[in-house]
C-alpha positions as CSV (number, residue, x, y, z in Angstrom):
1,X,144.4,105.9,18.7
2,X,142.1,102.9,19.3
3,X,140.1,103.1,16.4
4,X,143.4,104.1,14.0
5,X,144.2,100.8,15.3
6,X,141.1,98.7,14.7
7,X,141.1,100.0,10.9
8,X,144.8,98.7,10.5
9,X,143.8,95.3,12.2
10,X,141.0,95.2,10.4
11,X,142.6,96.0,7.0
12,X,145.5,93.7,7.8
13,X,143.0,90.4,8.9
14,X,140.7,92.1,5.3
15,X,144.0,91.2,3.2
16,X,145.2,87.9,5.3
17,X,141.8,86.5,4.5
18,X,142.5,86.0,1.0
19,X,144.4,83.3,1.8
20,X,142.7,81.6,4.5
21,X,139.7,82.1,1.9
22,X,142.4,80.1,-0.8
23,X,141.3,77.0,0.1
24,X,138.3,75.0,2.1
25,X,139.5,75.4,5.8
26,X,137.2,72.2,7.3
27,X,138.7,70.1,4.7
28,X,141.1,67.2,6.4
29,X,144.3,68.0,3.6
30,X,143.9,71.4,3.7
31,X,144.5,71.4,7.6
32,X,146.9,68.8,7.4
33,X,148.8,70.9,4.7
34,X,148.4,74.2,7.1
35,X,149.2,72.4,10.4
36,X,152.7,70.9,8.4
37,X,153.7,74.2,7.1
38,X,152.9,75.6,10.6
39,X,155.4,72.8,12.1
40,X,157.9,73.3,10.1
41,X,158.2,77.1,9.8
42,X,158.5,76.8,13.8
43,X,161.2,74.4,13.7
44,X,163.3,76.5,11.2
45,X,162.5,79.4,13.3
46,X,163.8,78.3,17.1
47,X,163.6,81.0,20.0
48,X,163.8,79.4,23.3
49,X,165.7,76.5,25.4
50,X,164.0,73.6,23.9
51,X,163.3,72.7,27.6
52,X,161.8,76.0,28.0
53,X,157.8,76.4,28.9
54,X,157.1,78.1,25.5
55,X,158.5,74.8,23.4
56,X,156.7,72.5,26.5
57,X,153.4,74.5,24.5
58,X,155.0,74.5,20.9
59,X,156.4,70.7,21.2
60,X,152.7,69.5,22.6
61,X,151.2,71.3,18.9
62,X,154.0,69.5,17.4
63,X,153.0,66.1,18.7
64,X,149.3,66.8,18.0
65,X,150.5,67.4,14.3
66,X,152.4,64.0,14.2
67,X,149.3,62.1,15.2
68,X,147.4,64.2,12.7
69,X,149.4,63.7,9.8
70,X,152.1,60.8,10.8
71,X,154.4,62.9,8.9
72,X,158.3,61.1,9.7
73,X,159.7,64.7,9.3
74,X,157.6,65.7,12.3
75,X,158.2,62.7,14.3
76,X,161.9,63.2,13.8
77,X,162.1,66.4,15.3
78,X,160.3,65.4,18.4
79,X,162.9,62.7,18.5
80,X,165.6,65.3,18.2
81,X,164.0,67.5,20.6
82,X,163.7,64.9,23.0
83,X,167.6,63.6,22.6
84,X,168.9,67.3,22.8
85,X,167.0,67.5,26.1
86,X,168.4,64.1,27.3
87,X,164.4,63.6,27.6
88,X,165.1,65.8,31.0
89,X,162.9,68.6,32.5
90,X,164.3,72.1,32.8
91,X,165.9,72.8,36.0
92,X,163.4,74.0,38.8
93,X,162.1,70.9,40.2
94,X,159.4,72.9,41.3
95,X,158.1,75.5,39.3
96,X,155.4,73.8,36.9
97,X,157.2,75.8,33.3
98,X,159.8,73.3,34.1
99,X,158.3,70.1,33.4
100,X,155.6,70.9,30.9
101,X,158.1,69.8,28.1
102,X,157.8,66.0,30.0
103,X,154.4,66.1,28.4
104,X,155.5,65.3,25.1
105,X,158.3,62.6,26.2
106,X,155.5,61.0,28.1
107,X,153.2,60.9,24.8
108,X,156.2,59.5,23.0
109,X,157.1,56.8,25.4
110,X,153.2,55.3,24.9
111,X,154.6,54.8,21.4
112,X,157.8,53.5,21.5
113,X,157.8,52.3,25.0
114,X,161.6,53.7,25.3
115,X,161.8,54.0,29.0
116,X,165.2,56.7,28.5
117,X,161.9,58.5,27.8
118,X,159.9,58.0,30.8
119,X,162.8,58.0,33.7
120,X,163.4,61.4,33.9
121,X,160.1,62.7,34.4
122,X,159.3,59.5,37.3
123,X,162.7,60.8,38.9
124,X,161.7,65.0,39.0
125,X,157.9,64.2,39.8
126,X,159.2,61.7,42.9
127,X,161.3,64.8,43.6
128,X,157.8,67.2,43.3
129,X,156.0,64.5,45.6
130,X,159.3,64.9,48.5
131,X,159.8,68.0,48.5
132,X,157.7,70.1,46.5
133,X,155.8,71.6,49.9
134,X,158.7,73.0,50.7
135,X,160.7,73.9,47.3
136,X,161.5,77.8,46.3
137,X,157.9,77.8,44.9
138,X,155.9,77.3,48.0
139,X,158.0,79.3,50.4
140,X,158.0,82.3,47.9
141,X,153.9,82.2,47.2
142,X,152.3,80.0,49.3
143,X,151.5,77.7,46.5
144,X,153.4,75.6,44.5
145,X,151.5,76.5,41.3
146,X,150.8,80.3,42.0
147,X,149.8,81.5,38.4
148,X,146.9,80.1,36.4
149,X,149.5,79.5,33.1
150,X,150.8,76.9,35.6
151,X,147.3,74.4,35.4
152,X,148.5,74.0,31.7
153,X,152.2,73.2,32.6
154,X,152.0,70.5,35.4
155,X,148.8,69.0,35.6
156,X,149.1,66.9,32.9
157,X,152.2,65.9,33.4
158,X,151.4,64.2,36.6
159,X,147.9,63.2,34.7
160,X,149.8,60.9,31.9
161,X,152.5,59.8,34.2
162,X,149.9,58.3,36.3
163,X,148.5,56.6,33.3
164,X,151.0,55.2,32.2
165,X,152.7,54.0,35.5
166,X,149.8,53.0,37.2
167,X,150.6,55.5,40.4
168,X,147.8,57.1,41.4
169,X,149.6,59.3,43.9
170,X,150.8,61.3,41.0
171,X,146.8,62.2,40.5
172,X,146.2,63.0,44.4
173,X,149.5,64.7,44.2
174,X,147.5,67.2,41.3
175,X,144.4,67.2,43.2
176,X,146.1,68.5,45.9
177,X,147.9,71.5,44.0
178,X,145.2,72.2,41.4
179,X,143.1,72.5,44.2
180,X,145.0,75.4,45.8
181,X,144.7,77.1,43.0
182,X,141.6,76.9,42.4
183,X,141.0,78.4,45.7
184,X,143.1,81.1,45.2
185,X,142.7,82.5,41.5
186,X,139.3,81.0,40.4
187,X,136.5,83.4,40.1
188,X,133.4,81.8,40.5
189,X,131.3,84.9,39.6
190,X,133.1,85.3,35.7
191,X,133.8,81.8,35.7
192,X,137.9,82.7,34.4
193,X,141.1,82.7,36.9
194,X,143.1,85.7,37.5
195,X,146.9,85.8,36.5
196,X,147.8,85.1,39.9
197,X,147.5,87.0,43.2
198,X,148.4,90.4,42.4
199,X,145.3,90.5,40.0
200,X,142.9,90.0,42.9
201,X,140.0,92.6,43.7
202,X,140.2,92.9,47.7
203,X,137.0,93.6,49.6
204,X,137.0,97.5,48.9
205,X,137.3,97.3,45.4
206,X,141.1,98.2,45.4
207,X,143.4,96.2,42.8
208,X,144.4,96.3,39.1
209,X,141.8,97.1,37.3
210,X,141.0,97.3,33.0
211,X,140.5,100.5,31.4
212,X,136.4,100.0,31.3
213,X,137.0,99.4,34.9
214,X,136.3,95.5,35.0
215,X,138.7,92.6,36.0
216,X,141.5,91.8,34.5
217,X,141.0,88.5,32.9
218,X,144.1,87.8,30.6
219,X,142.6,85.8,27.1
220,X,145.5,83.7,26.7
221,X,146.0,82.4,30.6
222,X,142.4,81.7,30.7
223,X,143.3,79.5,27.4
224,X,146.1,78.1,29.6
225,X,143.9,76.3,31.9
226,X,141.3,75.1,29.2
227,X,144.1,73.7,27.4
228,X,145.1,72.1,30.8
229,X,141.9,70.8,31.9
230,X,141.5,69.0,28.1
231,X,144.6,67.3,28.7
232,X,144.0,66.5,32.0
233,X,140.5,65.2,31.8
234,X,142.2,62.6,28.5
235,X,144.0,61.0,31.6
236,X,141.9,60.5,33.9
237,X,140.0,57.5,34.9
238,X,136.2,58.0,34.0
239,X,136.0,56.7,38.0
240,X,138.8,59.1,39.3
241,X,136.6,60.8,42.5
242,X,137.1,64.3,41.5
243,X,137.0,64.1,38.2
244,X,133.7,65.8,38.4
245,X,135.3,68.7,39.8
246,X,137.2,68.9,36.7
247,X,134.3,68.7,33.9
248,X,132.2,70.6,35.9
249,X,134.8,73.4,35.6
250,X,135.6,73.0,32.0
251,X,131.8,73.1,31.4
252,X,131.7,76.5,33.5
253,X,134.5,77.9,31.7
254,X,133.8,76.4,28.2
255,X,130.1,78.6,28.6
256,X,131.8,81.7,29.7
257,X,134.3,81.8,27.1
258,X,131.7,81.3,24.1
259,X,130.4,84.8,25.6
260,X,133.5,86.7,25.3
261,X,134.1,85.7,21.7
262,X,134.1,88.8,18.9
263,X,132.5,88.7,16.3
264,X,135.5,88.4,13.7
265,X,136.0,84.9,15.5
266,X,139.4,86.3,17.9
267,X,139.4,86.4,21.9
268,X,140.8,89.9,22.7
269,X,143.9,89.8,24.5
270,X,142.3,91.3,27.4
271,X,138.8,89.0,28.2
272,X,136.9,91.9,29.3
273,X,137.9,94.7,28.3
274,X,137.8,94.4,24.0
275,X,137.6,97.2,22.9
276,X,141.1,98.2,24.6
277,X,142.8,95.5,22.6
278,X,141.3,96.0,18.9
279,X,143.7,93.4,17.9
280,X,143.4,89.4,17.2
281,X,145.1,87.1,19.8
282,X,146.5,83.8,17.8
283,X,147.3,82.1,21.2
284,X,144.2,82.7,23.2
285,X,141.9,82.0,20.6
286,X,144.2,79.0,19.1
287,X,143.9,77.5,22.8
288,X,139.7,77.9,23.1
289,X,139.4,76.4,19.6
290,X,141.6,73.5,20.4
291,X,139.6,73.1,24.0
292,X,136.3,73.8,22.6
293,X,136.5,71.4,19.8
294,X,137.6,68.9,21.9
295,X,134.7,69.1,24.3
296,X,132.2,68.5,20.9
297,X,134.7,65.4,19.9
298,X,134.6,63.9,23.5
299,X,130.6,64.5,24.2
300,X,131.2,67.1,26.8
301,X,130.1,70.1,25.0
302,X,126.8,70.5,22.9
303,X,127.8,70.1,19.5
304,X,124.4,72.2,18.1
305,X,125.5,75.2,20.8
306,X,129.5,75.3,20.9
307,X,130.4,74.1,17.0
308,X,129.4,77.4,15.4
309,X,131.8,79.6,17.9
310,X,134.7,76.8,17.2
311,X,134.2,77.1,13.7
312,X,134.2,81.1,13.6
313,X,137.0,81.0,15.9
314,X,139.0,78.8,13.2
315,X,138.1,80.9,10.3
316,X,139.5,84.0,12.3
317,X,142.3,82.1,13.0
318,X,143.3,81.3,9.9
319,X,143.4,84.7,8.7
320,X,146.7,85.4,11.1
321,X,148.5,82.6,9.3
322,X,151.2,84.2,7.0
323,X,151.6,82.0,3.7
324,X,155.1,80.6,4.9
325,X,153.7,79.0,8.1
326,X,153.8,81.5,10.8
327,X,151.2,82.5,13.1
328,X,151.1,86.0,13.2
329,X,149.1,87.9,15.8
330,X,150.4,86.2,19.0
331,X,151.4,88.1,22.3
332,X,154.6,88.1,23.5
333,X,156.0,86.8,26.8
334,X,154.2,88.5,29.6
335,X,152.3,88.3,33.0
336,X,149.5,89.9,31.8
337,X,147.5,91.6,28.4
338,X,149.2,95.1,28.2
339,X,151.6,94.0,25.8
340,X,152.0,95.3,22.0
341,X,151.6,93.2,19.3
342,X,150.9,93.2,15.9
343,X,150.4,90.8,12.6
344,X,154.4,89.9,12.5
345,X,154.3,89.2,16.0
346,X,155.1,85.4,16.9
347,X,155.9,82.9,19.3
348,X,156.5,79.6,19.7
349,X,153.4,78.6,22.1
350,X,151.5,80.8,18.8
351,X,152.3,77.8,16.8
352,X,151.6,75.0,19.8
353,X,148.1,76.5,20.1
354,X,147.5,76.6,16.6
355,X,148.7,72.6,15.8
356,X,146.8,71.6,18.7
357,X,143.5,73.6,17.7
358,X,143.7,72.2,14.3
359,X,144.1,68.1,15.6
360,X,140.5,69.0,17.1
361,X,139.4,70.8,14.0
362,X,140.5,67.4,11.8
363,X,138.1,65.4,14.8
364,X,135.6,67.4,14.7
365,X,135.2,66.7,11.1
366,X,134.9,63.4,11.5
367,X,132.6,62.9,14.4
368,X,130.3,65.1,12.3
């Protein structure tokens, strides 16, 4: 069944290529033209609460294609976005899926300095900071951010608020919580996070374990916390004491990931176990090209060793793009790989993950 399916991925990403072939794919318009129709065939196409954690991934693409292109028809749906919210976080204080949309008011606010913008997210992270030790979260898992997707969600959130208010509690308040994490779900040996606890290996080998009989390292959580940690490490100061902590882990992971890459360009859906999961992933492998570029653009990554993996992994992704603007390829909803998918397959955070991966691609360029 495997290999039935491997010849119909690989005949569906043979056919697809023609038209990411149609046109020079490390050219700024021709990504500028991709990442517009890519916008707007996800904001014809709505799925989800627009508070929801998949648009809080969606809207941040769509805020990376605004500063990409400056295109008003972009900028007016964040606006509209943002107004049909009341600029307000979904409603569990607590639980990180819930404020990850307050990443994009907070990147608007910089620009027009509209503090209906900036209020609500002061008011729910003062909430975080009072009672988040002892919110629904914490007394159900220990931790307030339990699941790796999480380091994505809140992290920056707390990251730009601090920025732009000047409170630095709101970065000790991370510290604290990414930490805890960390602990928990890091594995320092394969240098990826589990899903969350339930995907631990306990001291006898007993636990969930991949068909090939290795960890399971989910492709598109992992892309979660890169994703995170680039949008974390924009915010803070260059003098922030653990920011080290940080780059040190995004170097880690950043060397990992290039390992696991196929060679069409895709992350398999399952980090470990690729042959299980013959098919492309559009939102793992949108999320390392978006982090890995960034890390050439910002200095942290070896341009010589890293640019040739981002610029396969773009070229693969590109072939999932359907002429009208979706991204096919992308995994449903899910707490872990085992999920089937195909070429029509799309969601929102698809799209996010792709807009955000081509704002880095557009750098990249340019830094050359």
């Amino acid at each position: 069944m495997h290999r039935i399916f491997s010849i119909g991925f690989l005949g569906i990403v043979f056919s697809m290529s023609v038209l990411a072939q149609s046109a020079d794919l490390f050219k700024r318009k021709e990504i500028e033209r991709r990442m517009i129709s890519v916008a707007k065939w996800q904001l014809a196409n709505p799925k989800h609460e627009l508070f929801d954690w998949t648009n809080g991934a969606f809207y941040a693409g769509v805020f990376a294609a605004y500063e990409t292109t400056k295109s008003k028809e972009i900028w007016d749906a964040l606006v509209a976005m943002g107004e049909k919210n009341n600029w307000r976080p979904g409603k569990r204080f607590d639980h990180a899926d819930d404020i990850v949309i307050n990443q994009t008011y907070l990147d608007m606010y910089r620009i027009t300095k509209d503090k209906k913008m900036l209020q609500p997210t002061i008011d729910v992270v003062e909430k975080i900071k009072a009672e988040g030790s002892k919110g629904r979260e914490v007394e159900r898992h220990g931790i307030i951010w339990w699941w790796c997707d999480a380091l994505f969600m809140a992290p920056p959130t707390l990251a730009k608020l601090a920025e732009i208010t000047g409170d630095k509690s709101y970065l000790a308040l991370n510290d604290k919580y990414f930490r805890e994490t960390y602990d928990r779900l890091y594995d320092e040996d394969e240098r990826l996070y589990a899903r969350d606890a339930s995907f631990l290996i306990g001291e006898k080998g007993e636990g969930k374990l991949e068909a090939n009989g290795k960890k399971i390292f989910w492709s598109r959580g992992n892309g979660w916390v890169m994703g995170g940690l680039v949008r974390l490490l924009e915010e803070l100061p260059k003098n922030h004491p653990t920011r080290q902590f940080y780059l040190k882990q995004f170097r880690d992971m950043a060397d990992r990931i290039v390992e696991l890459q196929q060679p069409d360009g895709f992350w398999r859906a399952s980090l470990l176990d690729p042959t299980s999961y013959p098919g492309g992933e559009s939102s793992g492998t949108g999320f390392y090209t978006y982090s890995l570029a960034w890390g050439i653009n910002n200095k942290i990554l070896n341009r010589k060793k890293f640019e040739p993996f981002v610029r396969k992994a773009w070229t693969g992704l590109n072939t999932l793009l359907h002429s009208d603007g979706k991204v096919g390829w992308t995994q449903p909803i899910g707490a872990d790989p085992r999920r089937n998918f195909n070429a029509d397959s799309w969601e929102v955070y698809g799209a996010g993950a792709y807009l955000l991966a081509g704002s880095e691609i557009v750098k990249l360029l340019e830094f050359a």
